[in-house]
C-alpha positions as CSV (number, residue, x, y, z in Angstrom):
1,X,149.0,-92.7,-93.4
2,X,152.5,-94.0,-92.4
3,X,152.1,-96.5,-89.2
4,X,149.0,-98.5,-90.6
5,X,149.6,-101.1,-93.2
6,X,147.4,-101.2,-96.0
7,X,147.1,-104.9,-95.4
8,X,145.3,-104.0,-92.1
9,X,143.5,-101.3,-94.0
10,X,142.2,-103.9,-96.3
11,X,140.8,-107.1,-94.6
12,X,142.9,-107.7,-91.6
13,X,141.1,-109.9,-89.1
14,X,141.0,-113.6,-88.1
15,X,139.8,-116.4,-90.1
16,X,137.6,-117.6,-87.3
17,X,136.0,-113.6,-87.4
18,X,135.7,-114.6,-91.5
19,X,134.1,-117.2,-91.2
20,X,131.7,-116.3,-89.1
21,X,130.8,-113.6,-91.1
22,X,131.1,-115.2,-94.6
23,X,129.6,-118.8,-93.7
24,X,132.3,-121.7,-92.9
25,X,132.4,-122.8,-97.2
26,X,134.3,-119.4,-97.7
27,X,137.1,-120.5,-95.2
28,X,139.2,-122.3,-97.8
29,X,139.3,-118.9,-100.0
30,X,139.9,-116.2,-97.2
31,X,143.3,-115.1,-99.5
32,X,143.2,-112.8,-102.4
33,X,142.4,-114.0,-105.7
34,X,144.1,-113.2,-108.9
35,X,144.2,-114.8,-112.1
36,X,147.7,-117.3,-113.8
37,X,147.7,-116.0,-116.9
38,X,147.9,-112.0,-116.8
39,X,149.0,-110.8,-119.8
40,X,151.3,-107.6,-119.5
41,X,149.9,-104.1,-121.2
42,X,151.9,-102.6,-124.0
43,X,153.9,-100.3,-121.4
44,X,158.1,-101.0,-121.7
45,X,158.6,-101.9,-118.1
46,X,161.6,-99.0,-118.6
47,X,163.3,-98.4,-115.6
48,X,162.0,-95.8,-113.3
49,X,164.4,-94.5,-110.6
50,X,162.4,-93.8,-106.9
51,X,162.8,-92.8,-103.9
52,X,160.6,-93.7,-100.5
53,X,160.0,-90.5,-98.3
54,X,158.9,-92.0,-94.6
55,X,159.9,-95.6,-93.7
56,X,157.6,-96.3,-91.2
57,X,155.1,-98.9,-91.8
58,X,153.3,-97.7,-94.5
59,X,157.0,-96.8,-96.4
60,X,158.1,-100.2,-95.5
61,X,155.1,-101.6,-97.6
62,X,155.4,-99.7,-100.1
63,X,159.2,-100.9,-100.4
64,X,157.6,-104.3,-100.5
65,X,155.3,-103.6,-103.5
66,X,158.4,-101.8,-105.3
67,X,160.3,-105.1,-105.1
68,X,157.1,-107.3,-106.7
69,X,157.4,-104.8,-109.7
70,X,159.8,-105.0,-113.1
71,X,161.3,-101.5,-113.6
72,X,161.4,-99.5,-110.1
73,X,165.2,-98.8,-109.2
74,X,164.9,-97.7,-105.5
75,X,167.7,-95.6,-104.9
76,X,167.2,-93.6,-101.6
77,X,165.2,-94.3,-99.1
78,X,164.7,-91.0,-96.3
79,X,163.5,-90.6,-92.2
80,X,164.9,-88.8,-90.0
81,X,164.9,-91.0,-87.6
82,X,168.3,-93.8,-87.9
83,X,169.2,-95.8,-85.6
84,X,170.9,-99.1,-86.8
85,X,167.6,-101.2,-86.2
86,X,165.5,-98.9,-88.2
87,X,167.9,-98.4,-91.1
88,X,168.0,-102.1,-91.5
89,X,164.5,-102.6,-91.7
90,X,163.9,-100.0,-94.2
91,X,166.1,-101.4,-96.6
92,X,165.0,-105.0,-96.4
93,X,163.5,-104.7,-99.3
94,X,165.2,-102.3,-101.5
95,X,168.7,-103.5,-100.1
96,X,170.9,-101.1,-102.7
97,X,169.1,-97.9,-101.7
98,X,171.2,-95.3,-99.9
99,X,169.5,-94.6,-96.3
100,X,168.9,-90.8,-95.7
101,X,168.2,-88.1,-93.1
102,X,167.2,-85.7,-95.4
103,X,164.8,-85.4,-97.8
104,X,166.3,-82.4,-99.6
105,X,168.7,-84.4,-100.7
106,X,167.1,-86.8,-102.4
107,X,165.3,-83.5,-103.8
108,X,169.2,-82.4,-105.3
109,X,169.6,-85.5,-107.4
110,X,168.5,-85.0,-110.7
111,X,168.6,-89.2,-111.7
112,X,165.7,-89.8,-109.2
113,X,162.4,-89.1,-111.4
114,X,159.7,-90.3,-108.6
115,X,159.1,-89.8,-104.9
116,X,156.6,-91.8,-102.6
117,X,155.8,-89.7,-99.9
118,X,154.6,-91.9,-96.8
119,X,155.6,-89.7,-93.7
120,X,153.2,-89.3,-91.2
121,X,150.1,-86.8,-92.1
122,X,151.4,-84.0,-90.9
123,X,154.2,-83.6,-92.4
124,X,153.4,-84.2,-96.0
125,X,152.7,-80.3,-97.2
126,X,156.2,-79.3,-97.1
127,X,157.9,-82.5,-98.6
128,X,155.2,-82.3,-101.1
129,X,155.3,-78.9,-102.1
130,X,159.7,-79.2,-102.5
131,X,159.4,-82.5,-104.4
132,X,157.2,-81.1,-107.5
133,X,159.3,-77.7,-107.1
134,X,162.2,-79.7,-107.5
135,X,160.5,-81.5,-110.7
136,X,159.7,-85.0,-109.6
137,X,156.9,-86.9,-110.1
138,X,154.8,-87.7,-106.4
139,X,152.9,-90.4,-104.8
140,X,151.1,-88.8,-101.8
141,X,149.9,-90.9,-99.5
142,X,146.0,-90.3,-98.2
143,X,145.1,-88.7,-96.3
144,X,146.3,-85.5,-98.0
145,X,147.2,-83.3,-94.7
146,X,145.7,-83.3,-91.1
147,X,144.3,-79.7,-92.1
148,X,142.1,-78.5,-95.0
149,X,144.1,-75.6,-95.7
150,X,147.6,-77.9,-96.1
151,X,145.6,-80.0,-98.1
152,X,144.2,-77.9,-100.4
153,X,147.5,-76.0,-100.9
154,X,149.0,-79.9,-101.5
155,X,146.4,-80.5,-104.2
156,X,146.9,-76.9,-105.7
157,X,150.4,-77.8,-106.3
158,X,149.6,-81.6,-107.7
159,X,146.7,-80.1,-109.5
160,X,148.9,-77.6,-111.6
161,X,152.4,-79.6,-111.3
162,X,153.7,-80.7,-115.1
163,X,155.0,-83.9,-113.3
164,X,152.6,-86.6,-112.4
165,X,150.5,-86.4,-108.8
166,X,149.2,-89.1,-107.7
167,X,147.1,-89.9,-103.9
168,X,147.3,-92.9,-102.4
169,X,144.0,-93.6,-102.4
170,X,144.5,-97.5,-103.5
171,X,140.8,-98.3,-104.0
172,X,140.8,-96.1,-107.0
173,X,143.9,-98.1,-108.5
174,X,143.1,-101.4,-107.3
175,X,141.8,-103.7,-110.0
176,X,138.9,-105.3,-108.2
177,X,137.4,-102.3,-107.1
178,X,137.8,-101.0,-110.6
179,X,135.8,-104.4,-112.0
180,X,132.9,-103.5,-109.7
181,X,132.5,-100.1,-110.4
182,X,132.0,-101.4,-113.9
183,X,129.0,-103.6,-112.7
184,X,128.0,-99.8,-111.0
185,X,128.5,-97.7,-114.1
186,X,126.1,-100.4,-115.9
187,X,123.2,-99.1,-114.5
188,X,121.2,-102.3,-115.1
189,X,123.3,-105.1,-113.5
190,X,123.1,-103.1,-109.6
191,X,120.2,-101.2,-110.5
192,X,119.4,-97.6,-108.5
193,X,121.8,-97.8,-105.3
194,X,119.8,-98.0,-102.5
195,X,122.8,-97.5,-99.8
196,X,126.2,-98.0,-98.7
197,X,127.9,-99.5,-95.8
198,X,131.5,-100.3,-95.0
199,X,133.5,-101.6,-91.5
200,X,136.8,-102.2,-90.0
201,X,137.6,-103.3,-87.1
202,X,141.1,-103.9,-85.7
203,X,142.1,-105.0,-81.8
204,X,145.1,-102.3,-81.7
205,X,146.1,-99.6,-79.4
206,X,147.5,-97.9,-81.9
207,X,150.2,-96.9,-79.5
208,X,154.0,-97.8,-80.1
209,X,157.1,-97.9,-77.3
210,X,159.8,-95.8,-77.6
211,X,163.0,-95.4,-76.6
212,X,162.8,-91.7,-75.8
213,X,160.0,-89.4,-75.2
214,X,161.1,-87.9,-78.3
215,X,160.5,-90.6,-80.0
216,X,157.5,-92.0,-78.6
217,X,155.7,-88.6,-79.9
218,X,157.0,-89.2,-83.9
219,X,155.8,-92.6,-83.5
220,X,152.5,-92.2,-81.8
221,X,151.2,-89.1,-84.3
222,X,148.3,-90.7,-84.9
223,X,147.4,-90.5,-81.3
224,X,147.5,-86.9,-81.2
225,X,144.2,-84.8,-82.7
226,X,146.9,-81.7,-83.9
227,X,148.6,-83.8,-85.6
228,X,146.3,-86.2,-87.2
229,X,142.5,-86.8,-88.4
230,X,141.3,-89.7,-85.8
231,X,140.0,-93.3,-86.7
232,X,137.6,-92.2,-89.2
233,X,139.6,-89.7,-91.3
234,X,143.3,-91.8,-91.5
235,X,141.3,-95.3,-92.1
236,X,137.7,-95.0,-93.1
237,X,138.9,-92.0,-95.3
238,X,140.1,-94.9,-98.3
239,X,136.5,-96.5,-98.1
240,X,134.2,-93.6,-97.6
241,X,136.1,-92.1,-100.6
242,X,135.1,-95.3,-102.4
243,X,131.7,-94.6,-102.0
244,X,132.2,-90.6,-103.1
245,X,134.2,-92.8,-106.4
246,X,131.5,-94.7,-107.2
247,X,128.1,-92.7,-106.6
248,X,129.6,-89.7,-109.0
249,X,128.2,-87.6,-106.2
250,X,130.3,-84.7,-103.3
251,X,128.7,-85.6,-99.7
252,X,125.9,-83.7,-98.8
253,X,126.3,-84.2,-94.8
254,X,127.7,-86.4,-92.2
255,X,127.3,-86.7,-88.7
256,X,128.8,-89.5,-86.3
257,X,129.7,-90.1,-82.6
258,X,132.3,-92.1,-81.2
259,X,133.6,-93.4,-77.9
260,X,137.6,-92.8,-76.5
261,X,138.9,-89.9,-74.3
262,X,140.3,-87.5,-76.9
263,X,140.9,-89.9,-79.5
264,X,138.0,-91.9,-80.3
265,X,138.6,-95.9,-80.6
266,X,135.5,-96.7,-81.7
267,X,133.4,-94.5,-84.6
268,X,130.3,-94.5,-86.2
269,X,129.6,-92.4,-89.1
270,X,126.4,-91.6,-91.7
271,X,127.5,-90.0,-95.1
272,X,124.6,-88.6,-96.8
273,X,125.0,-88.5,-100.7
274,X,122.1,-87.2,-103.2
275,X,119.4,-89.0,-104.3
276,X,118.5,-90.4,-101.0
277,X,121.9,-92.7,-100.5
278,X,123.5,-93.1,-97.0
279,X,126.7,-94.6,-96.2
280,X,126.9,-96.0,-93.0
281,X,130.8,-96.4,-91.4
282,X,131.8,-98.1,-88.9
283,X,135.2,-98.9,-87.0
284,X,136.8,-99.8,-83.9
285,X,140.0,-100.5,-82.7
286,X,138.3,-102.7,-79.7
287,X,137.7,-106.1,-82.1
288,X,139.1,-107.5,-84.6
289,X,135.9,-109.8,-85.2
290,X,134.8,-108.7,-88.8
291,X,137.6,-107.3,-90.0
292,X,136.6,-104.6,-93.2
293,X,134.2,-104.5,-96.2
294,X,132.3,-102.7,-98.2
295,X,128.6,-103.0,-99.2
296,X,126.7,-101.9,-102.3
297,X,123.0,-102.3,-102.4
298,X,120.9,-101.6,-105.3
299,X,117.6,-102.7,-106.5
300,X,118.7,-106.0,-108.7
301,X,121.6,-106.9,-106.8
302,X,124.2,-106.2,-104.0
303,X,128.1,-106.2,-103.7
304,X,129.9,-107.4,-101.2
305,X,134.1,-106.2,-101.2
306,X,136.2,-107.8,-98.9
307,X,140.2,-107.0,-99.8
308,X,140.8,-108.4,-103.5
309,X,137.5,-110.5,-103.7
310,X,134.2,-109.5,-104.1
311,X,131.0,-111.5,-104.3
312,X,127.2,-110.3,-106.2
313,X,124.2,-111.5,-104.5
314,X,120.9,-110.9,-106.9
315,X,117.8,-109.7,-106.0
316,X,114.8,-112.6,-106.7
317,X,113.6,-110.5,-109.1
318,X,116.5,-109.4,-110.8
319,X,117.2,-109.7,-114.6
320,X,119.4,-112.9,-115.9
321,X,123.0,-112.1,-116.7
322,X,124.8,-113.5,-120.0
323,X,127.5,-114.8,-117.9
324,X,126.4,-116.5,-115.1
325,X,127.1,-119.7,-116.7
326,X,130.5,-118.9,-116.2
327,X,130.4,-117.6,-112.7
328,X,131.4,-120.0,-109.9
329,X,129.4,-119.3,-106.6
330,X,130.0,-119.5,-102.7
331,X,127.9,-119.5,-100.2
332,X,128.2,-116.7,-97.8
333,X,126.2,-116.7,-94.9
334,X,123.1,-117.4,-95.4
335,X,123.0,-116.0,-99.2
336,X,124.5,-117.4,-102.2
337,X,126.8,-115.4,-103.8
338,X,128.4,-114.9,-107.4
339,X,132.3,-114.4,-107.0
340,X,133.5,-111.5,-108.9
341,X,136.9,-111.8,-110.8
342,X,138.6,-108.5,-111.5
343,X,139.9,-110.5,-114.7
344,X,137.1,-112.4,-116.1
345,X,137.0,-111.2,-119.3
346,X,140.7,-112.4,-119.7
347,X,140.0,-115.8,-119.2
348,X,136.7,-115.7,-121.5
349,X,138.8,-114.4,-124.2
350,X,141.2,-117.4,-124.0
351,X,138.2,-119.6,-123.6
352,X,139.0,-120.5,-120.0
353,X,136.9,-120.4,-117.1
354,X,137.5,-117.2,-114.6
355,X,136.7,-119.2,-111.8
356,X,139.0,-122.3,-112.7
357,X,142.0,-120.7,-113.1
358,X,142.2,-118.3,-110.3
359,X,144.7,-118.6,-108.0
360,X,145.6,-117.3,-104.4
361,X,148.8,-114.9,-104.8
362,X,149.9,-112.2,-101.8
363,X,151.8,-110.1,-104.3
364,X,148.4,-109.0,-105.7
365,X,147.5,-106.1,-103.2
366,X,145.8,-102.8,-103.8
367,X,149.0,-101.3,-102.6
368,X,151.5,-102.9,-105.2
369,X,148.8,-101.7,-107.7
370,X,148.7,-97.8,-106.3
371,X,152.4,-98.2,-107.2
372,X,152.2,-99.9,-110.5
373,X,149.9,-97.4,-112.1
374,X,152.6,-94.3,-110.1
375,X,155.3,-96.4,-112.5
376,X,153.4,-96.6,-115.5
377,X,152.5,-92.9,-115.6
378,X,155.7,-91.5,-115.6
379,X,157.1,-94.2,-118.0
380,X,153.8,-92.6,-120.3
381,X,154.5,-89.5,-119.1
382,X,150.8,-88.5,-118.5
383,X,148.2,-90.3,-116.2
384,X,146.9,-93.7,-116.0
385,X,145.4,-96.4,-114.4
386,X,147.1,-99.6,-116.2
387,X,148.5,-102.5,-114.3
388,X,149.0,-105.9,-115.4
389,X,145.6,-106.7,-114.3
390,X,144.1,-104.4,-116.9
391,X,142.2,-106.3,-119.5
392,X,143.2,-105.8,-123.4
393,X,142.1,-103.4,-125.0
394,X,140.7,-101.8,-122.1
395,X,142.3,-98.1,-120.5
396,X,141.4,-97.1,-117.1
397,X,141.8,-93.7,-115.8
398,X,144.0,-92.5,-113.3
399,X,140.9,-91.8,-110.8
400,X,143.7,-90.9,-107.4
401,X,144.0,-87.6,-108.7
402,X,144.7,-84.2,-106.7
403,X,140.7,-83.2,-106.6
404,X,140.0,-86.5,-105.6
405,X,142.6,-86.7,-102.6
406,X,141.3,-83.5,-101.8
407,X,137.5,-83.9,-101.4
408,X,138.8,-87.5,-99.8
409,X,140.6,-85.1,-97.0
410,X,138.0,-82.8,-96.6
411,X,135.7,-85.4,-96.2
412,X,137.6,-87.6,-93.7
413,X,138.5,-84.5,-91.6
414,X,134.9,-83.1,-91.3
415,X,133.9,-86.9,-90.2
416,X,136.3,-86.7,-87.4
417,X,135.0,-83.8,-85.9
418,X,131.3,-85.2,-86.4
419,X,132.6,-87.7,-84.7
420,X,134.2,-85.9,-82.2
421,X,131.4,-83.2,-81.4
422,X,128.6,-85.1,-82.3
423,X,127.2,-82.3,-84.5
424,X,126.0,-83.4,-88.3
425,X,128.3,-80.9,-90.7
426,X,126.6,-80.3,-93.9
427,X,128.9,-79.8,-97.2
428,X,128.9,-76.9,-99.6
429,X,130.5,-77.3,-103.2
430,X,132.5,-74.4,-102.1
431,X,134.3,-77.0,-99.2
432,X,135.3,-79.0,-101.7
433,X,136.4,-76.0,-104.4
434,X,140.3,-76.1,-105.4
């Protein structure tokens, strides 16, 4: 996805909307939480020579989490389209990059180790399939292709590539979602998950002017069903893939409906995983009021996510935790809720108090994350999912692999067309075989 920033992908949506939703004591904290003191892992921050493939919007962020990072040397940055305007605001962040037409040339130069593809949907097979010819290492954005058979032949390649191959599915690299799945994996802090819901909702045409025809078409791809996979399977594919992350479990089914002529603005989807747990999806592109989360029930407590903070709200029943004495609470709504710190057990193991020395801090975004853990697996030279956010001791797997931007595509794309036909698909293993 190249046009929507992962910003709006992530909590976009008016504090007055968060409010609402949250209960007026959370207004004060509606930013993204990290922690003062993060330690750095034992990773050299060598440096690691890139280049950005697609600087639309999505590139252009990605550019922006490069220049947070220690290391990255940005050295080309490649669209076809360049006029002066354009060029200029593609290199705003990387401002000693060389602007390029052609992506095959960045290909030629044997300095640059990794490429970041962020072109629109479509046209990632080809770029994809050159690059880890050509021996570089490859950030894919997600969703993999606007067809299963491009994807598939995308995640082939990335599957059996000797370079690194990573998706840009930034839940799985994102620190905070990491921290919950922990709570998940526990099996007796959530308890049996009952179900699954997620949202977002963002007042956008999605339609960009253009100074040509020509050029009105690249921008407004996303418009266009042959081009791309609707609402549902460019957005709600990074959160219904969250729930596919965390349950350990392929789709069984999902059926949906939606409202737009040709493309649907507004979608409503049900995911139906094993064991009896639905995900229910929603988004629009008629309100903002809401913005995006994502919700975990289970039978002792439930999750809240909402960008880079995330809140536990316990069942009356529900067994004492050891460290709720440390826990700082909100209320949220009408429910109290325990704030989840992605790096609490930092701050214990210094004898500090999570909640005391958080602090709000932009830079911290799921994005610059996706990219971090891109950096630090080619400076390793094999997989991982290590930022500076990691806790000691503690090394999380690369989970944005190829099979998982793969059943992520599949996935999104058969919601569209639910959505679109109003027919429930059912899944077979064999859809989601490599």
């Amino acid at each position: 996805m190249s046009d929507v920033t992962r910003r709006d992908l992530l909590g976009r949506g008016s504090v007055l909307a968060l409010g609402m939703l949250l209960g007026s004591q959370s207004l004060g904290h509606a930013e993204e939480l990290t922690l003062e003191y993060q330690e750095t892992q034992e990773i050299p921050q060598t440096p690691v020579t890139v280049a950005v493939i697609g600087a639309g919007e999505q590139g252009r962020e990605i550019l922006k989490s490069l220049s947070y990072l220690t290391g990255p040397v940005v050295k080309y940055v490649c669209d076809s389209y360049s006029s002066p305007l354009f060029q200029k605001k593609a290199l705003e962040n990387a401002p000693k990059a060389t602007f390029v037409n052609d992506y095959k040339k960045v290909l030629d130069d044997k300095t640059v180790q990794g490429v970041f593809v962020a072109t629109p949907t479509h046209l990632h097979k080809q770029i994809v399939l050159d690059a880890l010819a050509a021996g570089k290492h490859v950030f894919c954005e997600a969703p993999l292709a606007h067809t299963i058979e491009d994807a598939r032949a995308i995640a082939l390649a990335g599957k059996n590539a000797k370079t690194i191959f990573q998706v840009g599915l930034h839940n799985r690299t994102n620190p905070q979602h990491h921290h919950v799945k922990d709570f998940i994996d526990s099996g007796k802090t959530m308890g049996n998950v009952a179900r699954c819901s997620a949202q977002w909702n963002l007042k956008s045409s999605w339609r960009r002017a253009a100074p040509t025809p020509e050029r009105e078409s690249e921008l407004n791809w996303r418009l266009d069903q042959t081009r791309a996979n609707g609402l549902v399977g460019e957005v709600g594919i990074h959160q219904i893939d969250t729930a596919t992350w965390y349950l350990k479990s392929l789709p069984l089914s999902v059926s949906g409906f939606g409202t737009g002529e040709g493309f649907l603005r507004t979608v409503t989807c049900v995911v139906q995983y094993p064991e009896g747990v639905n995900l229910t999806y929603d988004a629009t592109l008629g309100s903002s009021f809401g913005g995006s989360f994502e919700l975990i029930q289970g039978g002792q407590c439930a999750i809240l996510l909402r960008g880079q903070r995330g809140w536990m709200f316990k069942e009356s029943d529900a067994d004492n935790l050891g460290w709720e004495v440390y826990a700082r609470r909100e209320q949220v709504g009408d429910e109290t809720g325990i704030m989840l710190v992605a790096n609490a057990s930092k701050a214990l193991a210094q004898g500090l108090e999570p909640a005391k020395v958080a602090q709000m801090n932009a830079k911290q975004t799921p994005n610059r994350y996706a990219c971090e853990t891109f950096l630090n697996s080619i400076r390793l030279g094999k997989p991982t999912g290590i930022t500076e956010a990691t806790k000691p001791g503690y090394n999380p797997k690369m989970y944005a692999t190829a099979e998982a931007g793969f059943v992520a595509t599949v996935v999104g794309i058969k919601a569209n067309e639910a959505a679109l036909t109003g027919n429930k698909i059912t899944f077979s293993k064999e859809m989601f075989a490599l």
